[in-house]
N, C-alpha and C positions, 0 to 999 in steps of 0.2 A: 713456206715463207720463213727464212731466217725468224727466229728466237730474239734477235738484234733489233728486227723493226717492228717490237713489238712491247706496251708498255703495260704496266700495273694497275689494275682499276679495280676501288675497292665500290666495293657492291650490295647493297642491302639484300638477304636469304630471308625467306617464308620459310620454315621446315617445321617438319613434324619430329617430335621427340618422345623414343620408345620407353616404355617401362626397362628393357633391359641394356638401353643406354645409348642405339642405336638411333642414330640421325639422318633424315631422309631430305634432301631440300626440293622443295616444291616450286617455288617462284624465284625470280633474279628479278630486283629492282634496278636500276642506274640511277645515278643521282637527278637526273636531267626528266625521270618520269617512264621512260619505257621502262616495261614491265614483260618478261616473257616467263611463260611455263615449260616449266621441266619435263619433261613427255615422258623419260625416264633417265634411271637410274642404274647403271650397269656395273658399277661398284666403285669402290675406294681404295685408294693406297696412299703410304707416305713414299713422295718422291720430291725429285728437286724438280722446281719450274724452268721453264725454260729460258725465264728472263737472266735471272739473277744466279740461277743454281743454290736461293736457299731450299730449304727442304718443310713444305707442308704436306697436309692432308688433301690428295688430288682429289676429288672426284671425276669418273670419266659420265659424262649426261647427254641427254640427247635433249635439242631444242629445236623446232619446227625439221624435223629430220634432220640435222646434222650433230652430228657427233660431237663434244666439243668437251674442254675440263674448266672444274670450278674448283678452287684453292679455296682451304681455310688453315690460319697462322693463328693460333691462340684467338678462336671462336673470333675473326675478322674473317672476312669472304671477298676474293678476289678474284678476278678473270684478267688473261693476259691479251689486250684488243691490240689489232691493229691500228699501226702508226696513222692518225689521221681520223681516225673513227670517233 
């Protein structure tokens, strides 16, 4: 799906926070109440999203098996959803 039909939604993150400064996030909230779990974590990088081309901290996670990335911009947490959703 184009990057175009697709918007910005910021998200409330459950995560666990390591001693050595490492950040794992656990849960995604939505403002509305749904609640999913992160089933895992297959790592992070800074990259640009695909909305806007700014550049956060991607996570790439997995949720009820699907693969999917979870943004953080200055400890805010976003997901980029489909138009409509």
């Amino acid at each position: 799906m184009p990057a175009s039909s697709r918007r910005k939604q910021y998200v409330e993150v459950l995560a666990t926070h390591y001693i050595d400064g490492a950040v794992r996030p656990r849960t995604i909230i939505f403002a509305d109440g749904r609640t999913y779990e992160i089933d895992d974590v297959k790592g992070s990088v800074r990259a640009k999203t695909g909305r806007s081309g700014e550049v956060a901290l991607r996570y790439t996670i997995v949720v009820r098996g699907t693969e999917t990335y979870l943004y953080c911009d200055s400890g805010r947490y976003f997901v980029e959803m489909k138009e409509g959703v």
